[in-house]
Residue frames relative to the residue before (quaternion, step in Angstrom):
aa qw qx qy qz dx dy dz
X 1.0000 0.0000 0.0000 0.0000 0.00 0.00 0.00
X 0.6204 0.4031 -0.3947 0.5449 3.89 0.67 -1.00
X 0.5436 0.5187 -0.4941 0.4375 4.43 0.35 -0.30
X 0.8775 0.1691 -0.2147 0.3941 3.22 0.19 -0.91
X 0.3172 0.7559 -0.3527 0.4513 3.10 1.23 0.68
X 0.6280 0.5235 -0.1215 0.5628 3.04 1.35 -1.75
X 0.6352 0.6576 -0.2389 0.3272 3.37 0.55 -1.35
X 0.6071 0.6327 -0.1489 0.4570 2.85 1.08 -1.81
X 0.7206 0.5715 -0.0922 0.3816 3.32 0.71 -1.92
X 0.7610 0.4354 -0.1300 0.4629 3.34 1.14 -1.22
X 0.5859 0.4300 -0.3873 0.5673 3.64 1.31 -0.45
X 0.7118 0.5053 -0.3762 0.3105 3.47 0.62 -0.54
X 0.3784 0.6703 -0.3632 0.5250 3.66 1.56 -0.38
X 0.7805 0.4338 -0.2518 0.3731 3.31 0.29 -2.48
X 0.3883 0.7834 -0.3604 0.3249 3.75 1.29 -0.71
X 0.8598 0.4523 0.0121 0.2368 2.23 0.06 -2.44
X 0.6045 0.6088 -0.1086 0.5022 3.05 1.94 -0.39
X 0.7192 0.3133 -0.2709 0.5579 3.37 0.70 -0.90
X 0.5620 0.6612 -0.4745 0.1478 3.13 0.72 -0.35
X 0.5857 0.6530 -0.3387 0.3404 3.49 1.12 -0.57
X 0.6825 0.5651 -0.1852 0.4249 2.75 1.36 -1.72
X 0.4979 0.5484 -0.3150 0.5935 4.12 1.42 -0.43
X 0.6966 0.3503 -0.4159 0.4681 3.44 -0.25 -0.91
X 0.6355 0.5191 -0.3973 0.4109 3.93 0.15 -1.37
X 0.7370 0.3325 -0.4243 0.4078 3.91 0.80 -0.93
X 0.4935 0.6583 -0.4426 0.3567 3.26 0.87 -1.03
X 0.8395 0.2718 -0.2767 0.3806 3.90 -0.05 -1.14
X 0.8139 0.3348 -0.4289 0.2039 3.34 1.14 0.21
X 0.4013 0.4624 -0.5761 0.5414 3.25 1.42 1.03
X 0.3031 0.6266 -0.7052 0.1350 3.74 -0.38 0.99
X 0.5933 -0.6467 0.3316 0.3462 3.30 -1.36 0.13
X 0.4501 0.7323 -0.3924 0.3273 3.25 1.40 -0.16
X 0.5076 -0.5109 0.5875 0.3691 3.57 -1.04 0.54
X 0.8227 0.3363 0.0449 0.4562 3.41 0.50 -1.64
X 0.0725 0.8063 -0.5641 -0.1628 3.76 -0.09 0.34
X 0.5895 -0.5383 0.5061 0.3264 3.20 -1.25 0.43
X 0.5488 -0.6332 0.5283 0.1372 3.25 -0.99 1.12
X 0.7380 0.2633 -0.2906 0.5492 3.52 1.24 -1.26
X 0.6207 0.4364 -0.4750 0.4457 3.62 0.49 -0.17
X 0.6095 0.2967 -0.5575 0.4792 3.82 0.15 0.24
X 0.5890 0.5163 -0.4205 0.4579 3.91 0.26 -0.36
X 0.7439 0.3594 -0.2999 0.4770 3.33 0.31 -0.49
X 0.6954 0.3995 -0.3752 0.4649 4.06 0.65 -0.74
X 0.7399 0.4534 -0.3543 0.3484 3.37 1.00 -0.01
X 0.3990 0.5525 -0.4909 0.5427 3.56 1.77 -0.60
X 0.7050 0.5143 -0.3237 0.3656 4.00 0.07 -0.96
X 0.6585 0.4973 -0.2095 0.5246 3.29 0.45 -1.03
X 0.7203 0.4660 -0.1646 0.4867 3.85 0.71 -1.42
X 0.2682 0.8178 -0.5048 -0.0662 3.86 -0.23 1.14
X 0.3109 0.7358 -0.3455 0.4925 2.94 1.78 0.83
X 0.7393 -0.4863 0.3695 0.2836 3.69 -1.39 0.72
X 0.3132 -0.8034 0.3854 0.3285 3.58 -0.46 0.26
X 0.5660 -0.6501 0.3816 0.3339 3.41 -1.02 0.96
X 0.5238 -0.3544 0.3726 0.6791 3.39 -1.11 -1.44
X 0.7561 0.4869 -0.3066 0.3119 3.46 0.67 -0.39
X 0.3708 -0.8233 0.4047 0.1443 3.31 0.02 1.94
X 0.4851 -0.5602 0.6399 0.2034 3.94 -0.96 0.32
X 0.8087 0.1626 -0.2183 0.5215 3.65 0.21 -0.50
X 0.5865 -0.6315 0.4828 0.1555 3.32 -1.41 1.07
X 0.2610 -0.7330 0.5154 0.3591 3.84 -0.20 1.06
X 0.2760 -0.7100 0.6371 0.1178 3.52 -1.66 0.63
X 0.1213 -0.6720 0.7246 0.0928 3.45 -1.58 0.50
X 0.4785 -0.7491 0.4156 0.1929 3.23 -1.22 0.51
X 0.0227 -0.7984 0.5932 0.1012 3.98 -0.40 0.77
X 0.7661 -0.2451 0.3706 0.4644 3.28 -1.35 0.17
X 0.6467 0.4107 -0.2583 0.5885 4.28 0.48 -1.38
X 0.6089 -0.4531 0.4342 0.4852 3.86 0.07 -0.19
X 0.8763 -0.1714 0.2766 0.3554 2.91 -1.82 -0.74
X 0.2376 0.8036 -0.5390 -0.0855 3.86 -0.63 0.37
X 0.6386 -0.5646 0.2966 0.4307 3.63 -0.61 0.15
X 0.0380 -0.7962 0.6034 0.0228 3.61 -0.92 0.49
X 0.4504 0.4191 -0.4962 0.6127 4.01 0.90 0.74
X 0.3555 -0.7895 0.4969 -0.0588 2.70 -1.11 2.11
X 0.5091 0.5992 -0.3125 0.5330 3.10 1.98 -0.31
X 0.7282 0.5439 -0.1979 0.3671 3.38 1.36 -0.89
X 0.7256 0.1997 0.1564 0.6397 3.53 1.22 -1.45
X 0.0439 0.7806 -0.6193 0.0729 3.46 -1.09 0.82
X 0.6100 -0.4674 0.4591 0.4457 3.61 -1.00 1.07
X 0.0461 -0.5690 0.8130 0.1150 3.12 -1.99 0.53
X 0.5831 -0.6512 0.4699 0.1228 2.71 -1.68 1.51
X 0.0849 0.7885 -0.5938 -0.1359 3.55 -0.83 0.01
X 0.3100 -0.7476 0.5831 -0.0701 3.56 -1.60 0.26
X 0.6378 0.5740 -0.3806 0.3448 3.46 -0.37 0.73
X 0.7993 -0.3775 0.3300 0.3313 3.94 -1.39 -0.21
X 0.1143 -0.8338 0.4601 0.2829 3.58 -0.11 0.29
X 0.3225 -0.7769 0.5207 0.1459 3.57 -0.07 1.50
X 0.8624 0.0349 -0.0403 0.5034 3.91 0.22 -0.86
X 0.0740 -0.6738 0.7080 0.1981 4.05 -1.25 -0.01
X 0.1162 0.6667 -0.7308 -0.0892 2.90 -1.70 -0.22
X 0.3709 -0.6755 0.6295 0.0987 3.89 -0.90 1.93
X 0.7625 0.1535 -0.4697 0.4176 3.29 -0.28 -0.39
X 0.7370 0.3138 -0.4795 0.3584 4.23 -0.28 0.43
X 0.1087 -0.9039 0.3662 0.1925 3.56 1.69 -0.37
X 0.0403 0.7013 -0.4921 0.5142 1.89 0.62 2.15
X 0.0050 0.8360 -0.5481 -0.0258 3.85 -1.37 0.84
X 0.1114 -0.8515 0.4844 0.1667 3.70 -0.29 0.49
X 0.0003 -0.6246 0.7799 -0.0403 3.91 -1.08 0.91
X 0.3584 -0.7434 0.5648 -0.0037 2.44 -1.50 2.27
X 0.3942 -0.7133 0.5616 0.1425 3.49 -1.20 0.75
X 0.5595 -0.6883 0.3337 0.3192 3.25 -1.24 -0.35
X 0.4834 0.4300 -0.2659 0.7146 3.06 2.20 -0.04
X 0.7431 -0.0884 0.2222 0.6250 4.02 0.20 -0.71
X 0.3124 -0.5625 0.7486 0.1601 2.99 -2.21 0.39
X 0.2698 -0.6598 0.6934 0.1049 2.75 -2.03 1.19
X 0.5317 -0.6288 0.5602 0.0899 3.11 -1.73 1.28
X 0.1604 -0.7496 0.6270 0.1385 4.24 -0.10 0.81
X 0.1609 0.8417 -0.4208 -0.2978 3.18 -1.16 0.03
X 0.5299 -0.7305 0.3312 0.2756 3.65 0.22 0.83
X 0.1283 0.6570 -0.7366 0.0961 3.74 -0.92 0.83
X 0.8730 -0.3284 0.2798 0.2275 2.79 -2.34 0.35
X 0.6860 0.3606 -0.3025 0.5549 3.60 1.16 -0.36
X 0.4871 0.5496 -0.5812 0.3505 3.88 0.63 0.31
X 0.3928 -0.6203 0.6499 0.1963 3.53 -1.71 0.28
X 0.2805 0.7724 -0.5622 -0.0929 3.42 -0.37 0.40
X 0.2848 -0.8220 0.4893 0.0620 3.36 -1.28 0.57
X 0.2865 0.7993 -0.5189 -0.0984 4.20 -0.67 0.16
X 0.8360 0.0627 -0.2538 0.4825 3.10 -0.96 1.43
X 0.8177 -0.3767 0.2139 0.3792 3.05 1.32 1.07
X 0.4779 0.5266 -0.2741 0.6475 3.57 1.75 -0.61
X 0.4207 -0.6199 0.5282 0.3997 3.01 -1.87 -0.02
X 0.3200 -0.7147 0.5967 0.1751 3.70 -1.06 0.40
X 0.4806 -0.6812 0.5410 0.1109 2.66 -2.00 0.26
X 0.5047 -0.5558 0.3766 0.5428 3.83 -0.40 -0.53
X 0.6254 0.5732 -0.3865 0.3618 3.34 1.47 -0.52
X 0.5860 0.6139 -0.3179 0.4227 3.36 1.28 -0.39
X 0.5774 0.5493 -0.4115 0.4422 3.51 1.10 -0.24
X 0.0291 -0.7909 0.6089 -0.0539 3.89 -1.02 0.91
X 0.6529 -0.4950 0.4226 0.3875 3.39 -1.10 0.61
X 0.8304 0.2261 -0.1452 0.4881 3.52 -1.35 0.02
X 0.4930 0.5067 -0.4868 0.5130 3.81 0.62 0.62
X 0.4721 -0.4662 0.6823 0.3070 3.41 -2.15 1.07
X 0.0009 0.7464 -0.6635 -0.0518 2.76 -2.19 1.06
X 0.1948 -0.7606 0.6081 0.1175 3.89 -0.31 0.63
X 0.7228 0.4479 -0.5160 0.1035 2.64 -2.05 -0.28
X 0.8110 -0.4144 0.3490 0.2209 3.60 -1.51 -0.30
X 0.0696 0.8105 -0.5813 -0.0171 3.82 -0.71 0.40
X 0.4756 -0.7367 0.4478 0.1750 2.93 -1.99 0.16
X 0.2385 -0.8132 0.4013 0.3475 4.01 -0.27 0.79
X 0.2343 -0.7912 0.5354 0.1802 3.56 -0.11 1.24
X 0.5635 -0.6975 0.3121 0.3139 3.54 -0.88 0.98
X 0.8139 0.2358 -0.3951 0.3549 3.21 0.97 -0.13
X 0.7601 -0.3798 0.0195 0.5269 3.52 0.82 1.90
X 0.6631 0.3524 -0.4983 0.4334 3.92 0.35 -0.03
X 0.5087 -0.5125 0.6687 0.1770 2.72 -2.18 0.90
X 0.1815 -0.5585 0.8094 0.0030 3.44 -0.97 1.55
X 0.4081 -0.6076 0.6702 0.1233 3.44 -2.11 1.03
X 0.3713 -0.7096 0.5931 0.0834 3.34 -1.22 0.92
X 0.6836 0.0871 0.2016 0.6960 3.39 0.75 -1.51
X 0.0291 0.5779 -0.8153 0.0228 3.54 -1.41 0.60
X 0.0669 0.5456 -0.8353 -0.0042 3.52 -1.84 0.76
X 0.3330 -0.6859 0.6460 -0.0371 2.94 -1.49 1.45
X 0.8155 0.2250 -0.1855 0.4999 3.62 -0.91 1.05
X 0.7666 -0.4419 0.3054 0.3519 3.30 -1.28 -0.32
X 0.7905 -0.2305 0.3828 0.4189 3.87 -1.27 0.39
X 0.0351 0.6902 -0.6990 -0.1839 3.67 -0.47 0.15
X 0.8522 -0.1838 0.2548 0.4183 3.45 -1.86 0.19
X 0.7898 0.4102 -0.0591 0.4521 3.06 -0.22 -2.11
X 0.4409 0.6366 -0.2933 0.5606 3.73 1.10 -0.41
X 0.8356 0.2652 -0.1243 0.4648 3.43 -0.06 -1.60
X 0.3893 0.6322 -0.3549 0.5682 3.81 1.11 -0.45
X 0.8869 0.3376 -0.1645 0.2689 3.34 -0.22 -1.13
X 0.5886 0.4301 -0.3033 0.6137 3.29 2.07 -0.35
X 0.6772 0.4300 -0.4744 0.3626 3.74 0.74 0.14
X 0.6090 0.5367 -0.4022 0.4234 3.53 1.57 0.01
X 0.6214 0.5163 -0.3530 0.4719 3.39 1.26 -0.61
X 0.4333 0.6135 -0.3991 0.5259 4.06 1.59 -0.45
X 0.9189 -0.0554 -0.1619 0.3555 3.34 0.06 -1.21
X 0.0737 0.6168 -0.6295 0.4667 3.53 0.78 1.75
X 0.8146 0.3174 -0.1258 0.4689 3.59 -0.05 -1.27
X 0.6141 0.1730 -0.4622 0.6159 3.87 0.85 0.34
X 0.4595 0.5600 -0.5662 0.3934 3.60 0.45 0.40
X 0.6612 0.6009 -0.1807 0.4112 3.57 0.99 -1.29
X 0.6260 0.6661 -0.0789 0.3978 3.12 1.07 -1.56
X 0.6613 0.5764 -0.1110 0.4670 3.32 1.41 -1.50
X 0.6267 0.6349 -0.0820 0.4443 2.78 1.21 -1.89
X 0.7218 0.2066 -0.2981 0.5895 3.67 0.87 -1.13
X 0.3890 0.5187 -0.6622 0.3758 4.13 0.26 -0.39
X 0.9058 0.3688 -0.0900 0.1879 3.14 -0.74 -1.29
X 0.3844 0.4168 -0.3392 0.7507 3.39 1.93 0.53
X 0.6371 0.2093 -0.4580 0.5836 4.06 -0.41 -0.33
X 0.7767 0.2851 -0.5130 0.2286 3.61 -0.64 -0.74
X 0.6553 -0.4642 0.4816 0.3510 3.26 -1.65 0.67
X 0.5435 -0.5469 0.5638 0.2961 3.52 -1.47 0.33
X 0.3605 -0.8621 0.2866 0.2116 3.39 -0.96 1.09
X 0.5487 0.5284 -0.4396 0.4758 3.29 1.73 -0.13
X 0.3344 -0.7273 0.5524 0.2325 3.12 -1.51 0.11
X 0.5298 -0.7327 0.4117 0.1144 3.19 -1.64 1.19
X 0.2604 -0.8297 0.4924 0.0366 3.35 -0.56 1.58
């Protein structure tokens, strides 16, 4: 009786452990492009009936004008975006680039960077039917706060800088072919 007692005792421990370490993979192979910030916080508070490490499960927040958005860099990371700007609107500063499944709605505040042709910009500079780039935030309670806006086309120095980073990475590429492959003479 005390064996399986132990037994008992000891899977429940080994449990109680991995369990953290499962949930954490689980949410990051989800299918989402985006995961929810509160749904990983929450499958792990559940999942997690063990003490907390140093590493915290919920993402610290600060507050912006748009609400709440993440600020652990370990936790959340700008997502880039990339496309036409189909609609504006200055007095909610606000921008929309349509997709091919749905359009997303940007909205600009005081901590966004925007740029065109390299200058700094304004919101007033933004117009329909213009390329926009750059990076945003998923505020938790669903709006897309902008990070980075580039207005217009690629400048020079832009386009320069993606054909070195192109042929860096077939530099790399080369570099590891030819280390994995075996050696072609053979050893007598």
């Amino acid at each position: 009786m005390k064996n399986k007692l132990r037994l008992i005792t000891a899977c429940t421990a080994a449990l109680a452990c991995c369990l953290p370490f499962a949930a954490n993979g689980a949410t990051k192979k989800s299918a989402s492009p985006t995961p929810s910030p509160i749904a990983s916080a929450s499958a792990k508070a559940k999942a997690s009936p063990t003490p907390k490490t140093k590493e915290s499960p919920t993402p610290q927040t600060s507050s912006s004008p748009a609400g709440n958005t993440t600020t652990d860099a370990t936790k959340a990371r700008a997502i880039p975006f990339h496309g036409m700007i189909s609609a504006v609107d200055q007095k909610a500063k606000t921008f929309t680039i349509a997709g091919k499944e749905h359009s997303r709605v940007f909205k600009v505040t005081d901590k966004t960077t925007m740029t065109k042709a390299g200058k700094p910009a304004t919101m007033k500079d933004a117009v329909a039917n213009e390329e926009a780039r750059g990076s945003y935030w998923k505020v938790m309670d669903g709006t897309l706060e902008a990070k980075t806006v580039k207005l217009g086309p690629k400048t020079d120095a832009e386009k320069a800088a993606d054909e070195k980073a192109k042929a860096r990475k077939k530099e790399k590429e080369a570099a590891a072919e030819s280390s994995a492959s075996p050696s072609a003479s053979p050893k007598q």
